[in-house]
C-alpha positions in Angstrom: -30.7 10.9 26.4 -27.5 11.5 24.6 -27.6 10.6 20.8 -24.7 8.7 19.5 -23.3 7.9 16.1 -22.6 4.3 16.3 -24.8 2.1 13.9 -26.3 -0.6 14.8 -26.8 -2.8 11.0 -29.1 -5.7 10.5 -29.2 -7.3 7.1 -32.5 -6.8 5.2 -33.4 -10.3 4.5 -34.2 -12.6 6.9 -32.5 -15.6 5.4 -28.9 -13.3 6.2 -30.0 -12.4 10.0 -31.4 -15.4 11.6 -29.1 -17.8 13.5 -28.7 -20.8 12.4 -29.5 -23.9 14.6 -30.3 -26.8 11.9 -29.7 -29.7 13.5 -29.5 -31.9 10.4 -26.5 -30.5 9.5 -23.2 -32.7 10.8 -20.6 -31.0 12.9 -16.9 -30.9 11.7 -14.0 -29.9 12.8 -14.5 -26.3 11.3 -18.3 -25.8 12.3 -18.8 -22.9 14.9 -15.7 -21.6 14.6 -15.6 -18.6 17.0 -12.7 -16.4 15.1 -13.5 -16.2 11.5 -11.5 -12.8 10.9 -8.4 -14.9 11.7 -9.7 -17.8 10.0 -10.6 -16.2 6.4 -7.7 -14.9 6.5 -5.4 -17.6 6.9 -7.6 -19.0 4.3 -6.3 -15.6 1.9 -2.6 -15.6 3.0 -2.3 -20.0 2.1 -3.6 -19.0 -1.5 -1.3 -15.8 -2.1 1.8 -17.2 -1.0 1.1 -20.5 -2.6 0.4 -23.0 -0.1 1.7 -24.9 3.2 5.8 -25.2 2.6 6.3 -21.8 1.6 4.8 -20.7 4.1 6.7 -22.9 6.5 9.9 -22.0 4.4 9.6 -18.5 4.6 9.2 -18.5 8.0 11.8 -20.3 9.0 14.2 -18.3 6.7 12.7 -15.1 8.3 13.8 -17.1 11.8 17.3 -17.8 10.3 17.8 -13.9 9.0 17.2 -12.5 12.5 19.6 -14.4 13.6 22.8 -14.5 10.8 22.4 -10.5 11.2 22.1 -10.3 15.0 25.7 -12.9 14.8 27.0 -11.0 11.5 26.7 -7.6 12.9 28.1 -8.9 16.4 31.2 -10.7 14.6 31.9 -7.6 12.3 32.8 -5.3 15.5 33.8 -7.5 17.6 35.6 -10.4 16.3 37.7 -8.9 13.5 41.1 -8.2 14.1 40.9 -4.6 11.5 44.9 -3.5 12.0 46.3 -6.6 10.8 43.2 -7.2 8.0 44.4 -3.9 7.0 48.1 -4.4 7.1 48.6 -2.0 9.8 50.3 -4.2 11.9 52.3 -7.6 10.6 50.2 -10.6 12.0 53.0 -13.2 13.1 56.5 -11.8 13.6 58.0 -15.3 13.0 57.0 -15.1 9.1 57.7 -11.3 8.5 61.0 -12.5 9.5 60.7 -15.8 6.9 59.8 -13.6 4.4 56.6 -14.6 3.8 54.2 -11.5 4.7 50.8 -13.9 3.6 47.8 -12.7 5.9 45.7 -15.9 6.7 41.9 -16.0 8.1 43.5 -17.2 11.5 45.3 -14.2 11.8 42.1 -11.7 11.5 39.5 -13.7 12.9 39.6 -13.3 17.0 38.8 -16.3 19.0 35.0 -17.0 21.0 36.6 -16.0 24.1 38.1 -12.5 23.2 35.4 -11.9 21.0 33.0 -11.8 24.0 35.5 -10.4 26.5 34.9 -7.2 24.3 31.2 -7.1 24.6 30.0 -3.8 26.8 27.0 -3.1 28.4 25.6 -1.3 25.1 26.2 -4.6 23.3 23.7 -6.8 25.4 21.4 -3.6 25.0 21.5 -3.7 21.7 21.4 -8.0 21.8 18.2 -7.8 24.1 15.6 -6.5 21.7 16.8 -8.2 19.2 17.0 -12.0 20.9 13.6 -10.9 22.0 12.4 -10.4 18.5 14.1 -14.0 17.5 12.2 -15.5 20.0 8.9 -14.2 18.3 10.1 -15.3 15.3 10.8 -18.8 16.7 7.3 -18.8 18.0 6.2 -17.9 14.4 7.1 -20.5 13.0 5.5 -22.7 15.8 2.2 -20.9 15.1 2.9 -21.0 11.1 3.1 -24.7 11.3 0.2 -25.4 13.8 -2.6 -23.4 12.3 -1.3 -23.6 8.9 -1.9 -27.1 8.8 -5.5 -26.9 9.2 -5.5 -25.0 6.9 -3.9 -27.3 4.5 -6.6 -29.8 5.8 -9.7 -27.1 5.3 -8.4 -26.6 1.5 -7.9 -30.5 1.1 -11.2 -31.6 2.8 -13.5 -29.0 2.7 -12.9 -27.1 -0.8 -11.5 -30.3 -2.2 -8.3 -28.7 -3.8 -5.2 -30.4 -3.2 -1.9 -28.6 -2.7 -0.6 -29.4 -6.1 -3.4 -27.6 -8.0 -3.9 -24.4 -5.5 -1.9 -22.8 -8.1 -4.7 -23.6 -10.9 -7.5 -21.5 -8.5 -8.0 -17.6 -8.4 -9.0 -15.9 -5.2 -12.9 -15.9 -6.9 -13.1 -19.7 -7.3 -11.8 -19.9 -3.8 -14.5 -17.5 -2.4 -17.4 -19.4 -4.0 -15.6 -23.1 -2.9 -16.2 -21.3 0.9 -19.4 -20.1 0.4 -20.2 -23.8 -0.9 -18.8 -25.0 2.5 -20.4 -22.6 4.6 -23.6 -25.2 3.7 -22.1 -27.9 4.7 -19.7 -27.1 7.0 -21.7 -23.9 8.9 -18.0 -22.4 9.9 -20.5 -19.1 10.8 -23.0 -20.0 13.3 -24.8 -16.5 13.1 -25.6 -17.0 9.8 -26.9 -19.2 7.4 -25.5 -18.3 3.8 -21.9 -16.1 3.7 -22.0 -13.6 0.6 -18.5 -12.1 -0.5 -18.8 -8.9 1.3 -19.1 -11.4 4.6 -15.7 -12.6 4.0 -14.1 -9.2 2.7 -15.0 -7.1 5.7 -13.6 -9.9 8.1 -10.3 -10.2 6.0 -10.2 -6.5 5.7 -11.9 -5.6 9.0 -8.4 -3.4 10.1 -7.5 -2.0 6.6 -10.9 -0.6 6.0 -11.0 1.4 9.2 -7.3 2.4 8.3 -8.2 3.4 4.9 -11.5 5.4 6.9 -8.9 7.0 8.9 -6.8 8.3 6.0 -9.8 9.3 3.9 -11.5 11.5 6.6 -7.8 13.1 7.4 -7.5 12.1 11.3 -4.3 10.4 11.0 -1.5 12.8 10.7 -0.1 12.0 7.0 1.2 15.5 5.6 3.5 18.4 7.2 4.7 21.3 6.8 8.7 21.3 6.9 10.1 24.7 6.8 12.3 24.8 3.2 10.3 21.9 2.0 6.6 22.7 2.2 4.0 20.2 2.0 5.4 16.3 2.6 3.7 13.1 2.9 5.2 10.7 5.4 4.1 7.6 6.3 6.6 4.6 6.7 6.3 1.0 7.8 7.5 2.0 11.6 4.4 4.4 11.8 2.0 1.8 10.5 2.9 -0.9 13.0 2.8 1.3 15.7 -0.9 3.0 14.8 -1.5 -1.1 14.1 -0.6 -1.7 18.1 -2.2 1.7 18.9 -5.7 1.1 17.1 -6.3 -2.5 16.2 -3.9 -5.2 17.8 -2.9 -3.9 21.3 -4.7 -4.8 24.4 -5.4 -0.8 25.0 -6.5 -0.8 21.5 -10.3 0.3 21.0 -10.9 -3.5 19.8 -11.5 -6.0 22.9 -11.6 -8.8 20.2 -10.6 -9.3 16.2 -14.1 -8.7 15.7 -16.0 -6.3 18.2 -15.2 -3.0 19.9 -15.1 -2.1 23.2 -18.5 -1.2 25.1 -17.5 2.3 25.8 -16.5 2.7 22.6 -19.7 3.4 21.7 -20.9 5.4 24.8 -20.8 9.9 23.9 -20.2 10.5 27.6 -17.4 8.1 27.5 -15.2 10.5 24.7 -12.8 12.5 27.2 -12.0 9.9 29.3 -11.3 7.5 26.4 -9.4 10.0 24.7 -7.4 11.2 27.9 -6.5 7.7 28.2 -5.4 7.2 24.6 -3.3 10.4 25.1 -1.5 8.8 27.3 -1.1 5.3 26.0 0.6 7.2 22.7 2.8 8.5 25.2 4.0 5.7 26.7 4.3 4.4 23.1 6.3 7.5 21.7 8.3 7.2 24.6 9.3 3.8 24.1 10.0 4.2 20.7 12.6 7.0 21.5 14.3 4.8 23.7 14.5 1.7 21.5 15.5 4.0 18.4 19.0 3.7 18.4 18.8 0.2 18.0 16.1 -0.4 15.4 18.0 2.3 13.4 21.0 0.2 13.7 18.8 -2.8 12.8 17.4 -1.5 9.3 20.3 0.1 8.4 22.1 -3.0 8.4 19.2 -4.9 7.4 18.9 -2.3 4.3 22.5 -2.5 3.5 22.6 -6.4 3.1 19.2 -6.7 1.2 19.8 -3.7 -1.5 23.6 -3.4 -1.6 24.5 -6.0 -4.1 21.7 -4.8 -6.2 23.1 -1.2 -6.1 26.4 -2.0 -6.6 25.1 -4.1 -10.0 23.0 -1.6 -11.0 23.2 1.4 -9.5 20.3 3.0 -11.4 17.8 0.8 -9.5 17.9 3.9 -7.1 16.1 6.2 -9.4 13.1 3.3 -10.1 10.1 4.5 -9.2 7.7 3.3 -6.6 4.3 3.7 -4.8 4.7 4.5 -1.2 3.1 3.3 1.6 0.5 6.1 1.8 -0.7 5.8 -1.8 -1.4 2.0 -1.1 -4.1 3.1 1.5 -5.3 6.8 -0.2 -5.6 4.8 -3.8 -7.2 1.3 -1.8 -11.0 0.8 -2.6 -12.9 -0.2 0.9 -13.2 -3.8 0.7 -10.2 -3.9 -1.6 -7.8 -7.0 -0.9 -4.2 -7.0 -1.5 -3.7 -8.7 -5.0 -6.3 -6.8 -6.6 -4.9 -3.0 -5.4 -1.5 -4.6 -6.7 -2.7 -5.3 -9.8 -4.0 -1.6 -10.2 -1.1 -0.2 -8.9 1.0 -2.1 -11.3 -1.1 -1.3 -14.3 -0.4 2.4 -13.3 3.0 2.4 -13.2 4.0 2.6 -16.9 2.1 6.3 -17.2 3.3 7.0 -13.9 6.9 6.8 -14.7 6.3 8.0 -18.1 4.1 11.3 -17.0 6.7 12.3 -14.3 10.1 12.0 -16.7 8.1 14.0 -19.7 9.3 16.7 -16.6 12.6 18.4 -17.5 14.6 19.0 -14.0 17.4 21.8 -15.9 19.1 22.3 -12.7 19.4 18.8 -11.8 19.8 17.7 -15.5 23.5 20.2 -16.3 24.2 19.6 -12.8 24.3 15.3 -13.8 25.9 15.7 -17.4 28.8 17.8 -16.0 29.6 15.6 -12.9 29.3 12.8 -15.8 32.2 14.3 -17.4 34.3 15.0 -14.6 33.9 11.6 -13.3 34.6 9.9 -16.5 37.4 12.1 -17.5 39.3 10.8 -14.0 38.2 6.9 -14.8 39.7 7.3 -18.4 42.9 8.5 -16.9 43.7 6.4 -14.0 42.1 2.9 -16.4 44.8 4.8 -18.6 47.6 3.9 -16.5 46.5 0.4 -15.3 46.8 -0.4 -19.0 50.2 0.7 -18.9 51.0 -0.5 -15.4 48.1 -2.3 -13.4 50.7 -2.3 -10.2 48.3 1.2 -9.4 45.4 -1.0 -8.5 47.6 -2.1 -5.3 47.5 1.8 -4.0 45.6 2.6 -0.9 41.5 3.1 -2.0 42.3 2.8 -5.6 39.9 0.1 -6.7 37.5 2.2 -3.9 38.0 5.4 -5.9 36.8 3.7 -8.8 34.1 2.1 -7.7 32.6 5.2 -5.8 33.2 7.0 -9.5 31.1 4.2 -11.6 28.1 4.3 -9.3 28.6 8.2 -9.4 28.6 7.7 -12.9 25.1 5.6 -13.2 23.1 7.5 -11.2 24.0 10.5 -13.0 23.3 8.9 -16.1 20.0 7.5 -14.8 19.3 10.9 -14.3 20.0 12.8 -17.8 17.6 11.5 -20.8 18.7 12.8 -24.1 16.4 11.5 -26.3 13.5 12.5 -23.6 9.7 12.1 -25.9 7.3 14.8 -26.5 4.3 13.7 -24.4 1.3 15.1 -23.3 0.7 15.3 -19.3 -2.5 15.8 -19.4 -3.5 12.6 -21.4 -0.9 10.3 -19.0 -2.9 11.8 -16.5 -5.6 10.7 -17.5 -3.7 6.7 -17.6 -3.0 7.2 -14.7 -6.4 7.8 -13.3 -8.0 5.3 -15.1 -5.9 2.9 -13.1 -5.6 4.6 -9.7 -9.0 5.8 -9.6 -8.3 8.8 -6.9 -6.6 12.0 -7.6 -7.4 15.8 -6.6 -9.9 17.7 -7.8 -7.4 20.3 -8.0 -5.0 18.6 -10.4 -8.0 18.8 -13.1 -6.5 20.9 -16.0 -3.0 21.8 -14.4 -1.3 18.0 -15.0 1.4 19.9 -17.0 2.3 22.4 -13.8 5.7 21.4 -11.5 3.3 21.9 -8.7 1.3 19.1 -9.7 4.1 16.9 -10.6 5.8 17.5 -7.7 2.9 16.3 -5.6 2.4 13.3 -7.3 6.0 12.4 -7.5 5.4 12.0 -3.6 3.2 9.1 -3.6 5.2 7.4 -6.2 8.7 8.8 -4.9 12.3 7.5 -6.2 13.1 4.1 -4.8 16.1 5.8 -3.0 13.7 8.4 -1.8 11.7 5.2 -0.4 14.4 3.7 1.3 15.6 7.0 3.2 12.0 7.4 4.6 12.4 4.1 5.7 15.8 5.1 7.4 14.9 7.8 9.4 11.4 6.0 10.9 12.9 5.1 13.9 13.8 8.5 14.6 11.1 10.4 13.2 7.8 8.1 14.6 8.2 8.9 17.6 7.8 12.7 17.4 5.2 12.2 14.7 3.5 9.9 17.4 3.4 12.2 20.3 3.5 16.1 18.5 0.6 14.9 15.8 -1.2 11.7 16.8 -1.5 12.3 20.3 -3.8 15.9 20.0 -5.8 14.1 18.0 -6.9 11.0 20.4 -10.2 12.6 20.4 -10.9 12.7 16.8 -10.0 9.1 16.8 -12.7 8.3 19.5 -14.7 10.3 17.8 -14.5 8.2 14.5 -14.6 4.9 15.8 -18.1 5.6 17.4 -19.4 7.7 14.3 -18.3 5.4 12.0 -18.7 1.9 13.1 -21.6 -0.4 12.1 -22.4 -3.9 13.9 -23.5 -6.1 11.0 -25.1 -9.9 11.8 -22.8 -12.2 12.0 -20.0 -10.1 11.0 -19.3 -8.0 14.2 -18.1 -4.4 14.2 -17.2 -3.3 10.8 -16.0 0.4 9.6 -19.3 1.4 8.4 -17.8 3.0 5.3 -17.2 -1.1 4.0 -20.9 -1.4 4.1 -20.8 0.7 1.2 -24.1 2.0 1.8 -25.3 4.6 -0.5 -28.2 6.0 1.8 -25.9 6.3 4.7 -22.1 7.2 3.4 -22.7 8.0 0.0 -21.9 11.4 -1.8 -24.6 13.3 -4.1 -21.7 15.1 -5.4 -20.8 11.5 -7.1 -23.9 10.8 -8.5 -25.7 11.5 -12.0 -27.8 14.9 -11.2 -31.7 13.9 -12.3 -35.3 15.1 -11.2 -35.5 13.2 -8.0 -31.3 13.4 -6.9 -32.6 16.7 -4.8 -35.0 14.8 -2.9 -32.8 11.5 -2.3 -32.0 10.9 1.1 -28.3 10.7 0.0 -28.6 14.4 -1.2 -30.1 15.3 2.4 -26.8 13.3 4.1 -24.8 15.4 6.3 -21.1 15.9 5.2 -19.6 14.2 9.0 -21.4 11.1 7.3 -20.3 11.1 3.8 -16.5 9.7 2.5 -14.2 11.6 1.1 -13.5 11.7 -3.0 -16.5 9.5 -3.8 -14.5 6.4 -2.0 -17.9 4.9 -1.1 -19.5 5.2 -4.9 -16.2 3.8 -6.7 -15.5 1.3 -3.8 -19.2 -0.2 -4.6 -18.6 0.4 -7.7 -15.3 -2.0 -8.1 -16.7 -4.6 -5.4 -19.8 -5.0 -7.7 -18.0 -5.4 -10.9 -15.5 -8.2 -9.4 -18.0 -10.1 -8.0 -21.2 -9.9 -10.2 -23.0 -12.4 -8.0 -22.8 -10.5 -5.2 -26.3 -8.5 -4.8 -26.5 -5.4 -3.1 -29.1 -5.1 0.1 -29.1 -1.5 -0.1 -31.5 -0.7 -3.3 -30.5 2.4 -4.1 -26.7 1.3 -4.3 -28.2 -1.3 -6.8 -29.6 1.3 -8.8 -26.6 3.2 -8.8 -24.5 0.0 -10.2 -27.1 -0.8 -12.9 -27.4 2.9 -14.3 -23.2 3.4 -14.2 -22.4 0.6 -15.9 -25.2 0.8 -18.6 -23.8 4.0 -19.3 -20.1 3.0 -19.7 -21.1 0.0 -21.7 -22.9 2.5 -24.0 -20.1 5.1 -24.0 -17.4 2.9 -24.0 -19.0 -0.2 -26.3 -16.5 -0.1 -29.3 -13.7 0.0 -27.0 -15.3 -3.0 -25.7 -15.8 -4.7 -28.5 -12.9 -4.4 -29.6 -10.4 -6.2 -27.1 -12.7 -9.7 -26.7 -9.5 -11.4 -25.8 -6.5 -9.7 -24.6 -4.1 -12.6 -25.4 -5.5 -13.4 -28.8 -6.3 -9.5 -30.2 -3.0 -7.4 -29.1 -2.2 -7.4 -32.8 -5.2 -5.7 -33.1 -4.8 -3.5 -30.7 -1.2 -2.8 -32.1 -2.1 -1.9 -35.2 -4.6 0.9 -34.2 -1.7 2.8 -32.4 -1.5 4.8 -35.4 -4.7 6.0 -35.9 -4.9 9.3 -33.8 -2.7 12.5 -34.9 -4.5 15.0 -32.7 -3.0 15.2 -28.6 -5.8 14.0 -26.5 -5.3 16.6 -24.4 -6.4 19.1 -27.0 -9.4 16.7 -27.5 -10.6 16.2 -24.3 -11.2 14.2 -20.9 -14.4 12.0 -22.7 -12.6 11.3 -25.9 -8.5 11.0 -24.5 -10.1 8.1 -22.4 -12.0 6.5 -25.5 -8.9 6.6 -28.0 -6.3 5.7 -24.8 -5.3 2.8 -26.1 -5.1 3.9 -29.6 -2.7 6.5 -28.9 -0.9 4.5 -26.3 0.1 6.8 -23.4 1.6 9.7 -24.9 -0.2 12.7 -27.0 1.8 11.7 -30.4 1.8 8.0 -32.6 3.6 5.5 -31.1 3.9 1.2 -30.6 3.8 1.4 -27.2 2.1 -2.7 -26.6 -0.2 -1.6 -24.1 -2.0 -5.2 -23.6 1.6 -6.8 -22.9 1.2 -4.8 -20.0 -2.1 -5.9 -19.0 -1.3 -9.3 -19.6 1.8 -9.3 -17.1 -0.7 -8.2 -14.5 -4.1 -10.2 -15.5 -4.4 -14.0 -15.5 -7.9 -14.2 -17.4 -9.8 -12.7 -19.7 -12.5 -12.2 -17.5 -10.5 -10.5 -15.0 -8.8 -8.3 -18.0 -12.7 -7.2 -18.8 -13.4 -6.6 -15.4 -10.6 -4.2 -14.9 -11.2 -2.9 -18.0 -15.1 -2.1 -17.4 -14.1 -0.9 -13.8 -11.6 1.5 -15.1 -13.9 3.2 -17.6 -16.8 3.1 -15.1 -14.0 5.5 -12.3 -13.5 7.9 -15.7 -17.0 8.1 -15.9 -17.8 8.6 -11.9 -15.3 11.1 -12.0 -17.0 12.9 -15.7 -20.0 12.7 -13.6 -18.4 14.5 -10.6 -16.6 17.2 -12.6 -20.0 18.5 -14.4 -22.1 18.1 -10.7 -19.3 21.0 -8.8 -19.7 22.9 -12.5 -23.6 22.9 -12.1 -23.6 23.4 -8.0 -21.9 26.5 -9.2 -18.5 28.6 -7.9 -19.3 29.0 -4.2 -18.9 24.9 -4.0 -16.6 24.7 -6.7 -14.4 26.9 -4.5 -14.7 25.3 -1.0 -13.8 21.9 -1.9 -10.6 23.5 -3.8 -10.2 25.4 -1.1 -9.7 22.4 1.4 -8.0 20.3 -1.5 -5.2 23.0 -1.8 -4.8 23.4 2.1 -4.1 19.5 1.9 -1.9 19.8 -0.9 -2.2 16.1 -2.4 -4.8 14.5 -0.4 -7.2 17.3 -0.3 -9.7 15.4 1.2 -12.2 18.3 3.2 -12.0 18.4 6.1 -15.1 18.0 8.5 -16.3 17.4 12.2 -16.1 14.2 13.7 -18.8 14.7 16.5 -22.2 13.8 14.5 -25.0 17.0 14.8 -27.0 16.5 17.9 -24.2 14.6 19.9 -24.0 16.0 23.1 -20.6 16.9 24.4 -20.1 15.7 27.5 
């Protein structure tokens, strides 16, 4: 009999795995309710984007923006008469010969009927898909306002918040308002009590496999362009289409929001199932390539109108920095929701930005003071002459010319920092990962190397850098879909049957979300004792383990946000208890310290002075401990680091969360560091090995097919 890898889960206490048939409990209208997946997260979006009409409001606007661009972009080439806008023609003989030469909005502007008489056959090709997607908008809304609306009556009824206070509730409250109802109300018929991991894995059901997919490198993320090297791409074209590929779609492995499909989990079903996915990201590619043309006009257009007058105001917004799509799934805990990876992501900016412009770029940096002076040496003399006679504005491309030079200008400016700060990399580094919580093994020790910056500088890329990316998707998804994701359908059939677990009452969840220590964990992660050689974890084969300890610091951050959530899995208890006694101890005068972040930041101000030694020259244990007393930079300085953690944090308790979780991923990764040192150089080197061949992911690379599968 073949052996397959798909887990079958049932909760350890019998209170969690019986189904519940009380018949003394009253039926509502949310009792039973058969898709909860959809439901909870309704529930998440009505609370993030603050309630029942903005919701309704935004989606309507999203209608109306469809369809002013679809009529905007329509009247701009078709309905504009260009020679006499542009005075290339006169617009009405009669009044050239009255003398008055005025061009009116009657003159330019075509009339309906010649407007349309233009329209080709590309033009109702490029109208189709785009009326189409109106349509879905349109029914959007529909769908918005139907659902939505029970949802404004299960917040009002059930959790007893009205609309005007949802504002006044965190995401916590909320959680333990629905696991109040669940009594009452029994939304889950499978089960009798919801925990927060319940409602987690349905919201984040897709997003934790997607995270799975990234972590075990089976989606194609990184390539090697000749000239360039090593890239990351992954745009928001590529993630909807692996969305229709692997999760949505009705050839999707999923035959519902909340189960896979039977042969799925079958080992003799693999080649056929992946033959048949080969073919379905085919079709797909091919698609793609044919609608390209238009969804590259569409986002260039739709790109030009949202960032233009932005630009054009501040031109230096180009050379912001921001995290890219693919560092919002590598950096994402499993079970991780949206706010809460914003909030760390945000929090990690400041070093971010700080650590990659302590790099000088001397090419780049004469290259941008010289064009500086060029450009402003040509503004000074043609500003110059308008002062002496502004009748040179009314030249052909003047006021162009001058515009083109002042955003030249800016950016370069952006680009040259005279008065750049003496920092040390390695302790930013360090800021950085106590924020992120994921970065290569390789980058210990060499933060201060271009090759290291350049490879972080790719997950938080230029904003202009983002925006090209996003360009170019249309053209480049489909030969990333059919050239790399298509030779791959087998590793993805692979992983869905290795690693998916059917909890009670939950359905099919990546197992990976379980968080289970016994059966995904990684010894390399844990504190080396007595008995860590006989632990099953230490016995775990590497197909079942997560890359970079995702398992240990997802439990690890899931734990410490909700502290009454209680681990089934024993072990994984233990391993909570003993890593947070430890921080607490290491890390107690830090904590002490900041009781209140609001109240103390004087405090903490004041201490900024303290430390005159780098913390790179002191080390990893004792740069994290004085972090905040040194700011983020090796030297003295008033950086107000807990202004920045109050823009981010609402509470104090959150604040000390964040804080405890932070310090508990410094000391995972202390933990991790002094494991590969005792393990010795032979595993040192592999997993270097496999980090380098990755370049910034490094994530090793291992078989999909579990030991004692039979190929079929």
């Amino acid at each position: 009999m073949p052996v397959t890898g798909y887990q079958v889960l049932s909760s350890e206490r019998e209170e969690e795995v019986h189904f519940q048939f009380t018949p003394n409990i009253a039926r509502s209208r949310w009792s039973h309710i058969e898709d909860l997946d959809t439901f909870f997260t309704r529930i998440y979006l009505y609370h993030q984007r603050h309630g029942f009409i903005c919701l309704i409001l935004q989606s309507i606007l999203s209608l109306l923006q469809v369809i002013f661009l679809l009529v905007l972009s329509l009247f701009l080439f078709y309905c504009i008469d260009y020679p006499v806008l542009f005075r290339d023609k006169p617009a009405d003989s009669s009044r050239v010969m009255n003398g008055t030469d005025k061009v009116r909005l009657s003159d330019v502007f075509l009339p309906a009927s010649k407007c349309t008489s233009k329209f080709t056959f590309l033009t109702y090709l490029y109208m189709i898909p785009l009326l189409m997607f109106a349509f879905f908008r349109l029914m959007k809304v529909f769908n918005v306002a139907y659902h939505f609306a029970d949802i404004k009556a299960f917040y009002n009824v059930a959790l007893h918040i009205p609309d005007k206070e949802l504002q006044n509730y965190t995401w916590r409250e909320i959680i333990h308002k629905i696991i109040e109802a669940q009594k009452e109300h029994n939304m889950c018929v499978h089960k009798l009590d919801l925990t927060e991991l319940d409602i987690y894995q349905r919201i984040l059901r897709k997003k934790n496999f997607l995270i799975a997919l990234v972590n075990k490198s089976v989606l194609p993320t990184h390539f090697n362009i000749p000239f360039l090297g090593d890239v990351i791409y992954f745009s928001h074209g590529m993630k909807y289409n692996l969305n229709l590929l692997l999760f949505l779609g009705p050839w999707s492995p999923f035959e519902n929001n909340w189960h896979l499909k039977p042969e799925y989990k079958q080992p003799e079903k693999r080649l056929e199932l992946a033959q048949s996915m080969r073919k379905t990201i085919s079709w797909v590619a091919l698609i793609n390539i044919l609608l390209s043309p238009v969804i590259f006009t569409w986002q260039l257009i739709y790109k030009l109108c949202d960032n233009a007058q932005m630009v054009k105001n501040e031109p230096s917004i180009l050379s912001i920095r921001m995290w890219s799509l693919y560092s919002k799934i590598y950096l994402r805990h499993f079970n991780e929701l949206d706010h809460e990876l914003s909030a760390r992501l945000s929090r990690a900016y400041v070093p971010g930005a700080k650590y990659l412009q302590s790099f000088a770029a001397p090419v780049s940096v004469i290259i941008a003071k010289n064009t500086m002076f060029f450009t402003s040496a040509i503004m000074v003399s043609i500003l110059a002459m308008t002062v002496y006679d502004d009748s040179i504005l009314s030249i052909e491309h003047m006021i162009t010319i001058l515009s083109g030079l002042s955003l030249l200008f800016l950016i370069c400016r952006s680009l040259v920092d005279d008065d750049k700060e003496i920092v040390c990399q390695e302790s930013l580094m360090t800021a950085i990962l106590t924020e992120v919580h994921y970065l290569p093994d390789s980058w210990v020790g060499k933060a201060h190397t271009q090759q290291v910056s350049n490879q972080f500088s790719q997950i938080f890329p230029f904003k202009a850098n983002y925006l090209f990316n996003e360009l170019i998707s249309p053209i480049v998804t489909p030969f990333i879909l059919f050239f790399w994701l298509r030779p791959r359908s087998l590793e993805i059939v692979d992983f869905y049957r290795n690693y998916t677990a059917e909890v009670a009452g939950v359905g099919d969840v990546c197992a990976f979300s379980m968080m289970n220590l016994r059966k995904n964990g990684n010894p390399a992660w844990r504190s080396p004792g007595p008995s860590s050689l006989e632990s099953p974890t230490a016995k775990l084969p590497l197909v079942d383990q997560a890359e970079d300890g995702k398992v240990e610091m997802s439990l690890l951050s899931f734990s410490v946000r909700n502290p009454t959530w209680d681990p089934v899995d024993i072990e994984a208890k233990k391993f909570v208890d003993e890593i947070i006694a430890k921080t607490r101890q290491k890390y107690s005068s830090t904590s002490n310290s900041i009781v209140n972040p609001f109240q103390h930041h004087d405090m903490i101000d004041s201490t900024l002075n303290i430390a005159q030694i780098p913390s790179c020259l002191i080390g990893l244990d004792q740069s994290t401990r004085l972090l905040l007393k040194e700011g983020l930079t090796g030297r003295p300085n008033r950086i107000n680091y807990s202004s920045i953690m109050r823009s981010s944090i609402s509470s104090t308790n959150e604040y000390l969360n964040s804080m405890e979780v932070n310090q508990s991923a410094l000391l995972l990764h202390n933990i991790h560091r002094k494991q590969l040192d005792e393990r010795g150089n032979n595993s040192c080197a592999s997993i270097s090995q496999s980090a380098l061949k990755t370049n910034t992911n490094l994530q090793e690379q291992t078989p999909l097919l579990k030991p004692g599968a039979r190929i079929i």
